[in-house]
C-alpha positions in Angstrom: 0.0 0.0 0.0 1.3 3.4 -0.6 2.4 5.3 2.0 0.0 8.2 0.8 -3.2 5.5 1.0 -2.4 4.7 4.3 -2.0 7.9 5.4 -5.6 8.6 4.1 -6.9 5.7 5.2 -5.5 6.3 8.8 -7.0 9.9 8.7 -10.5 8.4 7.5 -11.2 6.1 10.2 -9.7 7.7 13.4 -12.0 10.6 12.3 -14.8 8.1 12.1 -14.5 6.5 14.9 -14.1 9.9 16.9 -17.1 10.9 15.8 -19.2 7.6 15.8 -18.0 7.2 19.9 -18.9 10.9 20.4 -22.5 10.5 18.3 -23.2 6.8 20.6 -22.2 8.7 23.9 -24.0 11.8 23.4 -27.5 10.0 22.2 -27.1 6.9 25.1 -25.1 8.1 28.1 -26.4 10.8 30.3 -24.4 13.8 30.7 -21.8 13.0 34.1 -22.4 9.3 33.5 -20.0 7.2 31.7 -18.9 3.0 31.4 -16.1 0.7 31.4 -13.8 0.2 27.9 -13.7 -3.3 27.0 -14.9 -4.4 30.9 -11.5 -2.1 32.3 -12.0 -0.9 35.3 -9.1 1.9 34.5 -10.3 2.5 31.2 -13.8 4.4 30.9 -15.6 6.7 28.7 -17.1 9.3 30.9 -19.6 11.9 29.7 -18.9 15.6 29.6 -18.4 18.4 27.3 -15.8 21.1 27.0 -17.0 24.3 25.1 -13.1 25.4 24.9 -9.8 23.8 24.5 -7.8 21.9 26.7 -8.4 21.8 30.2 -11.4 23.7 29.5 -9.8 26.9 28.8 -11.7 29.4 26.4 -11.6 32.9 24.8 -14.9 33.3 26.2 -18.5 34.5 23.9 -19.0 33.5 19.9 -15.9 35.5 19.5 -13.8 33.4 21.4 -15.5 30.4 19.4 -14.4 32.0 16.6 -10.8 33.0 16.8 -10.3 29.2 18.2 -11.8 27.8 15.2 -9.5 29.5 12.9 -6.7 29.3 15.1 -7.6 25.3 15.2 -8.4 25.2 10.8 -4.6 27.1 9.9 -2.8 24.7 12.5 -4.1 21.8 10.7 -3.1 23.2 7.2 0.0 23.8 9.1 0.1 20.0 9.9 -0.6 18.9 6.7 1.6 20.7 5.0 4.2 19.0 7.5 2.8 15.7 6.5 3.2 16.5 2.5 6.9 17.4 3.2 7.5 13.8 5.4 6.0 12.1 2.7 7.6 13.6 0.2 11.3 12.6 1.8 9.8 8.8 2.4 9.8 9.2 6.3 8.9 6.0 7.9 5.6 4.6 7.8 5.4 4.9 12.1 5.9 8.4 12.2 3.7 9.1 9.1 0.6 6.9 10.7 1.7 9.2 14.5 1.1 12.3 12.5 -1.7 11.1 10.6 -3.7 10.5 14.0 -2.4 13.6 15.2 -4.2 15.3 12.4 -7.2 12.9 12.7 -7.6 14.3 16.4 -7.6 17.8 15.2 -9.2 17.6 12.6 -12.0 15.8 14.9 -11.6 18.7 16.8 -12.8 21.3 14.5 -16.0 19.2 13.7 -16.7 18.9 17.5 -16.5 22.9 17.5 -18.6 23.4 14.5 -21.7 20.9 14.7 -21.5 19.7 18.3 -21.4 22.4 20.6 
């Protein structure tokens, strides 16, 4: 497979499954509750929201919203920019598929801003 494909594919489904896991827990878990992953008592999905970025930090109001989103929309073409340039000097496929999830969780990101909150 080419190293381009994978990438893609990568990309593809962590987005999917990000946002099929976020679609399940928001329409069957109530907000605060959560459950076990896999039947680990150390691993759980627990139900909450964060209207900002990490560690619930935000710019505050729909400007706020809005700066982060572009902020969050050039740092992805940032990052794939970065990923154009490591594939076009044949880095290995391990660090290709890490960035590619990388982007995959940004990416995710940006939809979560712009449909789910």
């Amino acid at each position: 497979m080419k190293k381009r494909t994978l990438v893609t594919l990568v990309i593809v489904i962590i987005i999917l499954i990000d946002q099929i896991s976020k679609i399940y827990v928001k329409t069957h878990i109530p907000y605060g509750d959560g459950f076990d992953i896999l039947g680990l008592s150390w691993a759980k999905i627990h139900f909450v929201e964060n209207e900002g970025m990490a560690f619930g930090l935000s710019f505050g109001g729909l400007t706020g919203k809005y700066i982060l989103s572009i902020f969050r929309i050039l740092m992805v073409g940032f990052l794939f920019y970065l990923l154009h340039s490591m594939l076009k000097n044949n880095e290995p496929k391990g660090l290709l598929i890490s960035f590619s999830m990388i982007i995959a969780g940004a990416l995710g990101n940006i939809i979560d801003s712009a449909f789910m909150e």
